[in-house]
C-alpha positions as CSV (number, residue, x, y, z in Angstrom):
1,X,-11.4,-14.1,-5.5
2,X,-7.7,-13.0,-5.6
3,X,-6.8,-9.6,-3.9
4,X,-4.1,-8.7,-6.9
5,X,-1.8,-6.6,-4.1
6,X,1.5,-5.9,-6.6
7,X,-0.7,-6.5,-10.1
8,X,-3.2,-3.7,-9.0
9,X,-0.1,-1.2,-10.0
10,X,0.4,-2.5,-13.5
11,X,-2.9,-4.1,-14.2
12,X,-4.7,-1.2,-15.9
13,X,-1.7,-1.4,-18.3
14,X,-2.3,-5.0,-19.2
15,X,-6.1,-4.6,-19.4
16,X,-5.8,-1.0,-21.4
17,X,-6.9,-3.6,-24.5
18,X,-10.0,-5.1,-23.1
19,X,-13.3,-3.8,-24.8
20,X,-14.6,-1.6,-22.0
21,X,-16.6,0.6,-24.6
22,X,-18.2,-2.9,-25.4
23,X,-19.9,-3.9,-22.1
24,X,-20.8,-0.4,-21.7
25,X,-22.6,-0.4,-24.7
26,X,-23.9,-3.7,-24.1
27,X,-25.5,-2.8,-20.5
28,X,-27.0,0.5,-22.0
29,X,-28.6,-1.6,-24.8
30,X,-29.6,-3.9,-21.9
31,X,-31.1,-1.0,-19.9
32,X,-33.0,-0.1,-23.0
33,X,-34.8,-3.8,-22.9
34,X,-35.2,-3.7,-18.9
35,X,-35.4,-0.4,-17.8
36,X,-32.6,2.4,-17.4
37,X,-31.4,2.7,-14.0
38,X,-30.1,5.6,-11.7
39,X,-28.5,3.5,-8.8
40,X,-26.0,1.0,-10.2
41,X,-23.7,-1.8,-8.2
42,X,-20.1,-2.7,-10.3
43,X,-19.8,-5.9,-8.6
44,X,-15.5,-6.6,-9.1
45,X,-15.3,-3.0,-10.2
46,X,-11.5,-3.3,-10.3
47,X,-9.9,0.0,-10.7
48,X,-13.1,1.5,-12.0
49,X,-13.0,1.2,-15.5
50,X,-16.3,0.7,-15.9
51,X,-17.9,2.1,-12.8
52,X,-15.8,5.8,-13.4
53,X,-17.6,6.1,-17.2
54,X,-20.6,4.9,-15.8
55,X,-20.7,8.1,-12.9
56,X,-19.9,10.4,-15.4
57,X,-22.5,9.6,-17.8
58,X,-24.7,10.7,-14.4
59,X,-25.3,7.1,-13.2
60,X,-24.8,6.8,-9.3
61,X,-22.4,3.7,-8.7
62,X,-21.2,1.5,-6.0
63,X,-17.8,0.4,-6.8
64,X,-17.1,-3.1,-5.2
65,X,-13.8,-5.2,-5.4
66,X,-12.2,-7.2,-2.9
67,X,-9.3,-5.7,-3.2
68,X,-8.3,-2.4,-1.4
69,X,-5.1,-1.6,-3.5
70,X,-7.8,-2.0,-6.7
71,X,-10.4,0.7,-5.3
72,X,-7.2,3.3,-4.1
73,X,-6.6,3.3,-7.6
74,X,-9.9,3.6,-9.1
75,X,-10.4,6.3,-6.5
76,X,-7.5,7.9,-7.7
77,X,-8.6,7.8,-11.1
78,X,-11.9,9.2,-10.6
79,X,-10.1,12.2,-8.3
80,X,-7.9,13.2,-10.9
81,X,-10.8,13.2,-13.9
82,X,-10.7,16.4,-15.7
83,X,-13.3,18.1,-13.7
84,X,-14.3,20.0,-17.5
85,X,-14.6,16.7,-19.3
86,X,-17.5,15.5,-16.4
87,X,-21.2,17.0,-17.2
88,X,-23.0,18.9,-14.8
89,X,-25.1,15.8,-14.5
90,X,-22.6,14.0,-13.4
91,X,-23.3,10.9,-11.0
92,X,-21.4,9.4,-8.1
93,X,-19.2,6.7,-7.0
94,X,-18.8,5.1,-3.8
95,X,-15.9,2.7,-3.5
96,X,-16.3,-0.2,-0.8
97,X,-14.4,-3.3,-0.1
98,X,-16.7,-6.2,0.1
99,X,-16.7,-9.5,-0.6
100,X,-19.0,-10.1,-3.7
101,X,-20.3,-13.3,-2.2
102,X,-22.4,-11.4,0.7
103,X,-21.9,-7.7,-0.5
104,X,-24.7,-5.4,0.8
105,X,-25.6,-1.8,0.8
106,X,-28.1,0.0,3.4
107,X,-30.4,0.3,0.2
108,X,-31.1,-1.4,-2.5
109,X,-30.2,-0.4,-6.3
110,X,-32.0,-0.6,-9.4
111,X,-29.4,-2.3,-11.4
112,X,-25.7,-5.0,-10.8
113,X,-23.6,-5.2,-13.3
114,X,-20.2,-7.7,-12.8
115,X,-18.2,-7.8,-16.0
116,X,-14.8,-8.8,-17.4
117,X,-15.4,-12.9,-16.0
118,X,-15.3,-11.7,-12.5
119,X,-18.3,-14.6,-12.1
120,X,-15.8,-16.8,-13.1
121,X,-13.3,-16.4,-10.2
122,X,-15.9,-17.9,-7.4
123,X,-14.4,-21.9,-8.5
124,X,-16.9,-22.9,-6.0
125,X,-20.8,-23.7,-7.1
126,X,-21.7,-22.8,-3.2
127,X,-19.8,-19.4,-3.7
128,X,-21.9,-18.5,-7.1
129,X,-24.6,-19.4,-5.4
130,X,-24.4,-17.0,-2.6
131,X,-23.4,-14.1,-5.2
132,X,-26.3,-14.4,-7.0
133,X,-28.3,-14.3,-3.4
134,X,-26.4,-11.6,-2.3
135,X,-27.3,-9.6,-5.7
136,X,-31.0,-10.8,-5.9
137,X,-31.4,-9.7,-2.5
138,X,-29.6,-6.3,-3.3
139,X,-31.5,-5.1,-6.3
140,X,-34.6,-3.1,-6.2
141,X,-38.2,-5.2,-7.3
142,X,-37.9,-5.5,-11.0
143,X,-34.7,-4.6,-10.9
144,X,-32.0,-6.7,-13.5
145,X,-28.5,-8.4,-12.7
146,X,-26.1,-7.8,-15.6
147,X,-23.0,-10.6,-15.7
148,X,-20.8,-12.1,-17.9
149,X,-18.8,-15.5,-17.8
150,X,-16.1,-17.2,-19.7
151,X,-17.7,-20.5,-21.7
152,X,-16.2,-23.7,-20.6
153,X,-14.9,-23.8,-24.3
154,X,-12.8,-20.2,-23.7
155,X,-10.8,-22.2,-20.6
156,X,-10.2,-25.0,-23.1
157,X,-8.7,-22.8,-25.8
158,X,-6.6,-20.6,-23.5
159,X,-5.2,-23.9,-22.5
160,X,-4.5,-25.3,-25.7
161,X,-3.1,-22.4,-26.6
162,X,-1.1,-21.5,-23.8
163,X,1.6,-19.7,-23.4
164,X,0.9,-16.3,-24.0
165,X,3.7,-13.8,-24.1
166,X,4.3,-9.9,-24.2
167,X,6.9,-8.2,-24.7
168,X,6.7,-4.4,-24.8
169,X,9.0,-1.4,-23.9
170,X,7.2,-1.1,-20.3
171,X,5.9,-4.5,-19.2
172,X,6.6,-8.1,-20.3
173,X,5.0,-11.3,-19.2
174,X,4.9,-15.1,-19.3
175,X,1.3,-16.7,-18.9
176,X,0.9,-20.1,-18.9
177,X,-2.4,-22.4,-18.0
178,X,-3.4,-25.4,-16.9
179,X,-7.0,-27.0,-17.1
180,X,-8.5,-29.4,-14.7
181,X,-10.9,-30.5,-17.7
182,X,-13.0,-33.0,-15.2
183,X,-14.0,-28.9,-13.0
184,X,-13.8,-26.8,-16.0
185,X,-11.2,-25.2,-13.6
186,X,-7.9,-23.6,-14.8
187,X,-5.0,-21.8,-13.0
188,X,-3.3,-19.2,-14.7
189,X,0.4,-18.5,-14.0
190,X,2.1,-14.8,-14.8
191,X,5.7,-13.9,-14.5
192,X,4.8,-10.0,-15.3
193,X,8.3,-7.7,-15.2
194,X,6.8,-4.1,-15.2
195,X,9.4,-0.4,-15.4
196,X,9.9,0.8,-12.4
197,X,9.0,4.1,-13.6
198,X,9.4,6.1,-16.6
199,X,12.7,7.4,-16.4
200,X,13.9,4.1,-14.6
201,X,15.5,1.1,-16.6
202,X,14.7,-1.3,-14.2
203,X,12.1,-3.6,-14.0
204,X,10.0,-4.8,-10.5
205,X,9.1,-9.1,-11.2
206,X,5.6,-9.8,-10.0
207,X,4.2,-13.5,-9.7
208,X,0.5,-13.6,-9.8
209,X,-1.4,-17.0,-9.9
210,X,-5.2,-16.7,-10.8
211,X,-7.6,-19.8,-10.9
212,X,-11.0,-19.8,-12.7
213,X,-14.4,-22.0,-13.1
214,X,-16.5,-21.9,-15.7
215,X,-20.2,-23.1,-15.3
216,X,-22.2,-24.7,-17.6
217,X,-25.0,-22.5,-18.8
218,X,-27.7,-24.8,-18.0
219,X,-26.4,-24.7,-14.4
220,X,-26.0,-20.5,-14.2
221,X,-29.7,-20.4,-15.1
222,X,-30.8,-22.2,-12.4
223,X,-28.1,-21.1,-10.1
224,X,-30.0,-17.7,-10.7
225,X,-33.8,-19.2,-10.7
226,X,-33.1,-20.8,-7.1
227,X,-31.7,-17.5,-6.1
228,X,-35.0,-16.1,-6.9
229,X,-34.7,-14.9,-10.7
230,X,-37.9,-15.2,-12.5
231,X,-36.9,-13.8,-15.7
232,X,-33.3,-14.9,-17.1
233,X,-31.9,-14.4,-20.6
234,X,-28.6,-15.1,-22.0
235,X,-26.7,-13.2,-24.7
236,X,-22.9,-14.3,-26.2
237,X,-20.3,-11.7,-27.1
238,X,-21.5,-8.1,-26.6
239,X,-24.3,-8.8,-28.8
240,X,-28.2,-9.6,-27.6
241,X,-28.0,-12.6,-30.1
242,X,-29.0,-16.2,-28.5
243,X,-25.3,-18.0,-27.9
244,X,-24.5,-21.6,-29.3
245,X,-21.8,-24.3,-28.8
246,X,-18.6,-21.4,-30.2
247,X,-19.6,-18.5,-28.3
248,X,-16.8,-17.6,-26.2
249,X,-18.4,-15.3,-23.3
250,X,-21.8,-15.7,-22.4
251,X,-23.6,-12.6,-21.0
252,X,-26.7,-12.7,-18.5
253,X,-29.7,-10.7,-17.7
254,X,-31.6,-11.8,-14.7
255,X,-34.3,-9.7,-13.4
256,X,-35.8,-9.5,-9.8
């Protein structure tokens, strides 16, 4: 899974679009169906976008990334909260730098959550695999694994679609893709030019090249039963709806 270095600094800039209210919704809805927790594990927690809503809503997290420049940012974020916007119920994070392929925490948790397509950055089926091990062996009895991937049709459009281009004030970029169709593998490329500060006219240039694998859905759910999942549903797009041949990101609930 890449380690982002440089795109950690401007990344919660480029994601400030992404529908984190969305998977927090869905997980809550989720949590309705399977149990609500009180110990949660953000596998790829990123710079806590997720995780940091999660604490303050009085859930207890484990933040998880691989990448250390990731969780110093979340960490900062979640230090410089407005301490009169957190309830007195507030929860807890704890940030650790772990591999989400053999993660582990002294005890186990009733809940794992990995959203935003981290899933999809293992390209290897031996790596997925040992994820969903890892998690199974992770949660608490009865306990439910929360995930979602991109469908093999999302890698096809980004790359018929491709290039993508912004162009803002701040922070500009050049993405481009290109799809191994035969692995349902695809390697993004992104020339990102970000300010070097507010006040500052010029512009750092950050190269970041990110490959991902999407998995049939056929192949996740039994991925997840030889893992030891006796119970596995699948959702598409935010929604607890069955998904079909357009759906674009497929959603997973797996319970121990």
């Amino acid at each position: 899974m890449c380690a982002y270095r440089q795109f950690a600094a401007v990344y919660d800039r480029l994601m400030e679009d992404m529908p984190y209210p969305d998977w927090l919704r869905f997980a809550r809805e989720c949590w309705e169906r399977y149990g609500m927790p009180k110990t949660v594990v953000d596998l790829g927690c990123g710079t806590g976008s997720i995780a940091i809503p999660l604490a303050r809503s009085g859930f207890h997290v484990f933040g998880i990334d691989l990448s250390a420049d990731m969780l110093t940012i979340g960490q900062s974020k979640w230090d410089e909260s407005p301490r009169q916007a957190i309830r007195s119920n507030a929860g807890s994070i704890r940030w650790l730098q772990q591999n989400m392929r053999d993660w582990e925490l002294p005890e186990q948790v009733d809940t794992v959550i990995s959203f935003c397509d981290c899933i999809n950055y293992l390209i290897e089926e031996e790596d997925v695999e040992a994820a969903f091990r890892a998690t199974y062996g992770g949660l608490k009895p009865g306990g439910v694994f929360l995930f979602d991937v991109h469908a093999p049709v999302t890698l096809k459009r980004y790359a018929e679609e491709q290039p993508f281009v912004l162009d803002e004030r701040d922070v500009a970029y050049i993405w481009t893709c290109e799809l191994d169709r035969e692995r349902l593998e695809i390697e993004h490329r992104l020339t990102i030019f970000a300010r070097d500060g507010k006040q500052d006219m010029r512009f750092n240039r950050i190269e970041e090249v990110h490959v991902q694998r999407a998995y049939e859905p056929v192949w996740i759910r039994g991925a997840l039963a030889r893992a030891g999942f006796t119970k596995v549903e699948a959702f598409a797009d935010f929604k607890l709806e069955l998904p079909d041949n357009k759906s674009e990101r497929l959603f997973f609930a797996a319970v121990k």
